[in-house]
C-alpha positions as CSV (number, residue, x, y, z in Angstrom):
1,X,0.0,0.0,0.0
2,X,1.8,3.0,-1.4
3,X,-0.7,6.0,-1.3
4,X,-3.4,5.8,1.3
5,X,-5.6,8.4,-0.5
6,X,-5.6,6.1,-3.5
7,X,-6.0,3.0,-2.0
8,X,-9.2,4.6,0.4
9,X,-11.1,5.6,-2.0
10,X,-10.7,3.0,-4.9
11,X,-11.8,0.3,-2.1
12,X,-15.0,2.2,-1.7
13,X,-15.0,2.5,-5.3
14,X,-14.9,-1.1,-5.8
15,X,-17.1,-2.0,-2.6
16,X,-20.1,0.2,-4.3
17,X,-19.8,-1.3,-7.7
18,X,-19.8,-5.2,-5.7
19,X,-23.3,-3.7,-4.0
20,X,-21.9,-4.2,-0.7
21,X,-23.0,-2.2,2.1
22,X,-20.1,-1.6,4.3
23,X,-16.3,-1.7,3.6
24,X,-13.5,-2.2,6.3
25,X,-10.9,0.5,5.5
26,X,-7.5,1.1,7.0
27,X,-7.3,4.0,9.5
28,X,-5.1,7.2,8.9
29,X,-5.9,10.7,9.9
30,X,-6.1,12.2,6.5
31,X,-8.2,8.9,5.7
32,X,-10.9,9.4,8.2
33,X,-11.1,13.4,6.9
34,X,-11.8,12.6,3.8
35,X,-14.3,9.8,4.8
36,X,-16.1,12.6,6.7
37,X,-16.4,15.1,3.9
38,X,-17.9,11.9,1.7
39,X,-20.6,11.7,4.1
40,X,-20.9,15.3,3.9
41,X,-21.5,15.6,0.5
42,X,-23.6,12.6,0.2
43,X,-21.8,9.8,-1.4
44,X,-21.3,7.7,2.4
45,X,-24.0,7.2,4.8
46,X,-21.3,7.2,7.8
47,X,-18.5,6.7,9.0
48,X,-16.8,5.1,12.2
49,X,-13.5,4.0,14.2
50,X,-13.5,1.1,14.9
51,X,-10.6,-0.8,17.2
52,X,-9.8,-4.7,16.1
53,X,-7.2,-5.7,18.6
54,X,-4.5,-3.0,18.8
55,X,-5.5,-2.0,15.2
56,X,-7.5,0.9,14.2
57,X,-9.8,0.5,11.5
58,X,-12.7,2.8,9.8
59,X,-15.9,1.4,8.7
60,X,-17.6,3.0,6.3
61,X,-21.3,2.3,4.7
62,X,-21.9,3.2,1.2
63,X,-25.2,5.5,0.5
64,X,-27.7,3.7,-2.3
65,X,-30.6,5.4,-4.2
66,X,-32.8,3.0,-5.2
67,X,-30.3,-0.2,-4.6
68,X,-28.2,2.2,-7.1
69,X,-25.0,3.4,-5.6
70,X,-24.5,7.0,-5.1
71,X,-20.8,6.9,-6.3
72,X,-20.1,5.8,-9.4
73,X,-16.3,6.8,-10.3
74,X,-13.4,8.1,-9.3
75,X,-10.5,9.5,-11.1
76,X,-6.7,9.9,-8.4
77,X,-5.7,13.1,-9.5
78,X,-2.5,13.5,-7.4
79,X,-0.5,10.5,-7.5
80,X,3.3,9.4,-5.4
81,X,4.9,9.6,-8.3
82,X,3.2,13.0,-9.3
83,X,1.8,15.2,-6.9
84,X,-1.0,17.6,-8.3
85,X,-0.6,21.3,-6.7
86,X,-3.1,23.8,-7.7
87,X,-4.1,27.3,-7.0
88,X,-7.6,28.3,-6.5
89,X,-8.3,29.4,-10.2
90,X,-7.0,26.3,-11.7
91,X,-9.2,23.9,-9.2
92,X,-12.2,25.1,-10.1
93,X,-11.3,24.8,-13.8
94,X,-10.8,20.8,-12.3
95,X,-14.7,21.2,-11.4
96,X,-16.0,22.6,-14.7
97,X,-15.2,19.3,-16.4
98,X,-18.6,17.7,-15.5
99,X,-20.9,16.4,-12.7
100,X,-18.3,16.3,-10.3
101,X,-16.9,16.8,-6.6
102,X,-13.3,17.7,-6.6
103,X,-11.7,16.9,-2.7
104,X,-8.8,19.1,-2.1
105,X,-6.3,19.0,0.4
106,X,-5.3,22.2,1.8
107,X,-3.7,24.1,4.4
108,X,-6.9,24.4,6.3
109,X,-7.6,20.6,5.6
110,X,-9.3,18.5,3.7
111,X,-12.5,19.9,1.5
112,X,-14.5,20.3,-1.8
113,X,-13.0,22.7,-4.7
114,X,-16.4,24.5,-3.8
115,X,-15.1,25.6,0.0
116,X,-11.9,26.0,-1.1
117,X,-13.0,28.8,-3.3
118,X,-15.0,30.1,-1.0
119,X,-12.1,30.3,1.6
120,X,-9.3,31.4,-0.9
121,X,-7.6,28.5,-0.9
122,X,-5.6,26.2,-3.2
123,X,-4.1,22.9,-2.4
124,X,-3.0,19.2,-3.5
125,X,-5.9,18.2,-5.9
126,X,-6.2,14.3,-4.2
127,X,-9.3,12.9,-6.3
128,X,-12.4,13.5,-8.6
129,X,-15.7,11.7,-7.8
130,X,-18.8,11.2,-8.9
């Protein structure tokens, strides 16, 4: 497991299209952020910590509208080998390319490219979903 971003959100990727209701995901803090700003936006009906042993663990469970998964795709934007940096301006631009959320890691944490506008901020462009 090389990125934790990429690995978090591709097993709730795959867990939605297997129509399975919860998925076991490992715990990290910038993992459990952007598990909360899922659920925020609608594409996760919650989140929780669990503890298995000595071993932290989230537990998410995947939001369906009419046994249809809310989330349908993801694209990783900002990769190990090539980190995606972008300025306010430029985010948004990320956004315009269709129905969907962009989630942005910046220096006031983890959010859509909607708040981050709205707070002036730019940041490391992690994913796309929809």
């Amino acid at each position: 497991m090389n990125h934790l971003v990429s690995d978090f959100i591709i097993r709730i990727k795959n867990s939605a299209k297997a129509n399975r209701k919860e998925v076991v995901l490992p715990y990290s803090s910038i993992n459990r952020e952007i598990g909360r700003v899922l659920v925020k936006e609608g594409f996760l009906e919650n989140i929780k910590e669990e503890t298995m042993g000595s071993k932290k663990q989230l537990k998410a469970v995947i939001k369906y509208e009419h046994r249809v998964p809310v989330l349908t795709d993801v694209i990783v934007i900002s990769k190990p080998s090539l980190r995606v940096y972008e300025p306010v301006k430029k985010i948004l631009e990320i956004k315009k390319r269709g129905k969907r959320k962009v989630i942005v890691s910046t220096s006031k944490g983890i959010m859509t490219a909607e708040n981050a506008q709205k707070q002036g901020v730019g940041g490391e462009v992690l994913f796309s979903i929809w």
